[in-house]
Structures are given as structure tokens and as C-alpha cells.
C-alpha positions, -999 to 999 in steps of 0.1 A, spaced: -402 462 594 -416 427 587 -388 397 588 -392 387 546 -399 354 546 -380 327 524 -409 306 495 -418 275 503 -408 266 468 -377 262 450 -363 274 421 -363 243 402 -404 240 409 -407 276 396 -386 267 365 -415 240 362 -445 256 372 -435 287 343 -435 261 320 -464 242 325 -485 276 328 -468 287 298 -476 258 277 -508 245 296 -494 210 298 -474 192 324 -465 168 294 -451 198 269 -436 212 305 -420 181 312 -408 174 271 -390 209 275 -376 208 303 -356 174 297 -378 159 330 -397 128 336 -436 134 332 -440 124 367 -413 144 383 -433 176 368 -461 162 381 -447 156 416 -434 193 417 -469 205 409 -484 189 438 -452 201 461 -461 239 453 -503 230 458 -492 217 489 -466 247 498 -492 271 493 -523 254 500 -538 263 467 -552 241 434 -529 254 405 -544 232 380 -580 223 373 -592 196 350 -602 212 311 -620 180 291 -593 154 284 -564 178 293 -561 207 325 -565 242 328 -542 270 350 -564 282 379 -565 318 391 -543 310 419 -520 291 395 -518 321 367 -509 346 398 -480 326 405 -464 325 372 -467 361 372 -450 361 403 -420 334 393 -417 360 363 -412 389 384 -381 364 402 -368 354 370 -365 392 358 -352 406 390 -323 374 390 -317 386 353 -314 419 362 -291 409 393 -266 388 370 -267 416 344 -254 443 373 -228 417 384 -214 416 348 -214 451 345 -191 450 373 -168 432 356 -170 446 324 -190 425 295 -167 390 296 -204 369 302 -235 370 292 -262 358 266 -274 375 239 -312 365 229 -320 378 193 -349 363 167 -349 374 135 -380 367 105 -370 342 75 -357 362 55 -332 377 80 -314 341 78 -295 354 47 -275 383 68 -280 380 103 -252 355 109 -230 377 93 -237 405 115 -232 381 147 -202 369 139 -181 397 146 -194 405 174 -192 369 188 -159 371 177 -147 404 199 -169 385 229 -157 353 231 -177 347 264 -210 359 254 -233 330 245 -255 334 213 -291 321 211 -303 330 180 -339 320 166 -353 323 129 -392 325 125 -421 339 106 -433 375 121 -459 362 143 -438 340 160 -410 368 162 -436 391 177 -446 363 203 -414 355 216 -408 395 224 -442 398 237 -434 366 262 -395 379 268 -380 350 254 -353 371 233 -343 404 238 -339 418 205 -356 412 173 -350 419 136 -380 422 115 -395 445 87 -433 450 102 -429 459 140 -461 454 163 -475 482 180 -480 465 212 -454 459 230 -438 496 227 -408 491 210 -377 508 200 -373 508 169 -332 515 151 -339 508 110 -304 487 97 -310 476 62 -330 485 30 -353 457 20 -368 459 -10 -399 436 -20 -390 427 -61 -415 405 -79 -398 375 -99 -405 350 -123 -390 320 -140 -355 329 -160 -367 334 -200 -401 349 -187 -410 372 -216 -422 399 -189 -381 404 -183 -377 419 -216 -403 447 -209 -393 480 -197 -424 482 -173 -454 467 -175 -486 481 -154 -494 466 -119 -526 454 -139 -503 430 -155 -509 406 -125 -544 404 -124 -550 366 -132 -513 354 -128 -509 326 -103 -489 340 -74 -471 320 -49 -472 330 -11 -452 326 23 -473 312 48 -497 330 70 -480 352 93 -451 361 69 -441 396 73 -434 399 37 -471 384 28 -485 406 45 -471 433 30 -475 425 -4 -514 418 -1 -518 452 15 -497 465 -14 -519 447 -44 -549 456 -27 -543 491 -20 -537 496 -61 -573 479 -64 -562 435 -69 -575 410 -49 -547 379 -54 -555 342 -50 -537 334 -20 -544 298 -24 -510 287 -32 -487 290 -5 -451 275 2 -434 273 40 -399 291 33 -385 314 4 -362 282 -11 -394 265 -14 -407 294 -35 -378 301 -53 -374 263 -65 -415 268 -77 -410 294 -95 -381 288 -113 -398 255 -122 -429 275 -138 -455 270 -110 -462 310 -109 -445 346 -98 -436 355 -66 -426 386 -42 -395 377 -25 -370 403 -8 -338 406 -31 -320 399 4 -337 363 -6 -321 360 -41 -286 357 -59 -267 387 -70 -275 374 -105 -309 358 -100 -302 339 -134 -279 314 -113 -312 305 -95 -329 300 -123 -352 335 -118 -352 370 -135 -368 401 -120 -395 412 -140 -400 456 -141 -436 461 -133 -449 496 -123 -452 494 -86 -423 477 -76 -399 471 -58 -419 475 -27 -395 498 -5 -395 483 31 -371 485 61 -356 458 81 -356 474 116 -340 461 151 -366 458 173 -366 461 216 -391 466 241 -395 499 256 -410 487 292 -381 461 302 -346 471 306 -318 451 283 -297 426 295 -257 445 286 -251 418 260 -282 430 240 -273 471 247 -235 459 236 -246 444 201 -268 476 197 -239 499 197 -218 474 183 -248 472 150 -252 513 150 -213 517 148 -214 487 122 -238 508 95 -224 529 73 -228 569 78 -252 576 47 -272 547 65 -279 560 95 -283 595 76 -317 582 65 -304 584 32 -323 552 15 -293 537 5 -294 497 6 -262 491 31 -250 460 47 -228 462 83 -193 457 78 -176 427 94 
């Protein structure tokens, strides 16, 4: 059997070099990782040197990763997984007192998911938490490049295979200011919208997209020209008259009046959605993510995880 042979690199060069491929710039590299641009720059030319290969060509004003330098992040990756894995089997033999749990959930999953962390962080002192809150398309990027381990979102992509364990009820309910006259109907017709100004997420909202495919599978075509960065943002314009909006009722007050918003009974809604826990099929989980699984499916209430349909939130 051939001797294996030790790299010629470090571990703190392949720290760097992931990042620079990653971001495709030793300056964004060298911003994230807390290092002197020229240090980054120095370890670059260590591991050209080490392996007696150009990493990095020259791209107009800025560089591009060579062939020979994307091979090798795929290779640091392969290190980085296997040491995860290796520290993962070490904590299993001492039962789960360490670890990090990496979870991302969309927007609107800022109103709840703090709640359901809590408890758990509370019977694992010792696990770390790292907990990120984006739009879907940033959500789906950060499992696609392994950056979080779990996710919590309402549209799940269908590359990378995921599991899939639905948590929570999320219905889509369209809302106006408080005193709209459309709150004192019993329903109006989804034709009711046809010329109202509607106010949007931005693109790559989970709930946006929804709704458009919702509107235009019933035959409108909305004006998407209005858009606002964050469901506060949307709530504060409508309730000041600037248009309706779809929010999810997660989103909103028990007693919408207190945010200055009424629901408003139109034919259509509420769009029934799902918010669903999310985790990669092809990579196996770290113990702290499996342990917040079990500790979430033990958390939901029977007629939840029944299929029932009925809006539940986790018990602390």
C-alpha cells in the first residue's frame, strides 16, 4: 500500500483559498476572514508554489479561479466535511454536550423561529446557535453551498434533494389599511383586485412568488412595480394608504387593528401554504441538527403531525 502523503498546505491556506474561490476575490476573502489583504495574498502564492500550479488568472480589472484552482476547493471541501464528520462522531461519543447548530430561516420565519430555539438552547447549554434570516433565494443558496444545515422555508427547491418535515400552517391573507371599506364585505370576488395598487416583497421572496403564481393562475396580471425590502416596511405602507398587500398572518398582530391593518375577505384567500423544515438528502447531519429535528417533531402537537391542517405552534 502506498505511504499517504501529508499536503503541502495548511489548514489555515485552505480556510483561505475556499474563500477566495468562493467569493472570487482575495479582497472579499481577506474582508471575511478578519486577514490582512496581503497575508491572503501571500497564502495564495504559498499553495501556487506548493503545488506548482496557477490558481488564479487575471479576469479584466479583477481575477478569475483557474481549473486547477476550482479542483482544489473541491478538494479542501471534501477535508472540511470529512473533519466535520470526524468532530460530529467524537461528540457522539460523548453524548451531545458540543456542537453547532446551523439553521436559516426566510423573513417571515423571524416572528417564531427564536421561540422554537430557545428551548432547545436552553436543554443544550453547550450547543452554539448560528442562526441566519434571509429571503428564499438566499436560504436556498446557503443549503445548496452547505453553509447551514437546516432551513425553514415555505417553497423548497427541487435541487438539492431535500427532506422535507412540514411544522406550521402559514396562511397568505390579503390586508389593507384599518377603516378600508372592503373589511365590511362578506367576500368580494378575486376580480376585486384588478387595478388596486399592490405592494410586493422583493424579488426572491418566497411569499411573492407565491402570490403572483396565485393571481395569475385565476387570470390577473399585478403591477409588481412597487416593492418594499421587509414585511414592517410593507406593513407601515399599507396602514399609511400606499396600497394592499399579501402578508403571512405569522407577519401580523393577533388583532391587526393595533397595527393599523384589517384583513379584507376576498374570494380566494387566505392562500393555504406550509412552512416546512428543510435538509439535504445527499450529506449526512451534523448530531446537533438531527437533535433539534427530534427535539421540533416531539415539539408539534399530535393533530399536527396528523396532517390535520390545523395552524399549530411548538410548545416551549
Amino acid at each position: 500500500m502506498n505511504k499517504l502523503r501529508p499536503p503541502r498546505v495548511s489548514f489555515a491556506q485552505m480556510r483561505t483559498w475556499e474563500a477566495v474561490a468562493r467569493l472570487g476575490s482575495i479582497t472579499a476573502a481577506a474582508r471575511e476572514l478578519h486577514l490582512a489583504q496581503p497575508t491572503v495574498s501571500s497564502q495564495v502564492h504559498e499553495m501556487q508554489a506548493a503545488l506548482g500550479q496557477a490558481l488564479l488568472a487575471p479576469a479584466g480589472r479583477g481575477i478569475c479561479i483557474t481549473e486547477s484552482g476550482a479542483l482544489l476547493r473541491e478538494a479542501v471541501l471534501d477535508v472540511f466535511k470529512r473533519w466535520q464528520a470526524l468532530e460530529e462522531e467524537l461528540l457522539a461519543l460523548q453524548g451531545l454536550k458540543r456542537g453547532t447548530l446551523r439553521i436559516a430561516g426566510v423573513t417571515t420565519t423571524e416572528y417564531f423561529i427564536a421561540q422554537w430555539i430557545s428551548a432547545f438552547a436552553r436543554a443544550h447549554p453547550g450547543i452554539d446557535i448560528e442562526l441566519a434570516v434571509h429571503n428564499r433565494d438566499a436560504v436556498v443558496e446557503l443549503l445548496r453551498s452547505e453553509r447551514v444545515d437546516l432551513a425553514l422555508m415555505m417553497r423548497p427547491p427541487s435541487f438539492p434533494p431535500l427532506h422535507t418535515l412540514p411544522v406550521l400552517d402559514n396562511p397568505l391573507v390579503l390586508i389593507g389599511p384599518a377603516g378600508h371599506p372592503w373589511a365590511q364585505r362578506r367576500r368580494l370576488p378575486l376580480s376585486a383586485l384588478k387595478g388596486q395598487t399592490l405592494l410586493w416583497r422583493e424579488s426572491g421572496s418566497g411569499t411573492r412568488q407565491v402570490v403572483l403564481e396565485h393571481l395569475r393562475a385565476n387570470g390577473l396580471e399585478p403591477d409588481e412595480r412597487l416593492t418594499l425590502g421587509s414585511n414592517e416596511a410593507i406593513k407601515h405602507a399599507v396602514a399609511a394608504g400606499l396600497g394592499l398587500a399579501v402578508l403571512s398572518r405569522h407577519a401580523l398582530d393577533p388583532d391587526p387593528a393595533q397595527e393599523g391593518l384589517a384583513l379584507l375577505p376576498m374570494s380566494g384567500f387566505p392562500i393555504c401554504r406550509a412552512w416546512q423544515l428543510v435538509w439535504r438528502r445527499d450529506r449526512r447531519l451534523p448530531l446537533a441538527a438531527s437533535a433539534w429535528i427530534e427535539h421540533l417533531r416531539a415539539s408539534l402537537p399530535t393533530a399536527f403531525q396528523a396532517g390535520s391542517g390545523l395552524t399549530a405552534m411548538p410548545h416551549n
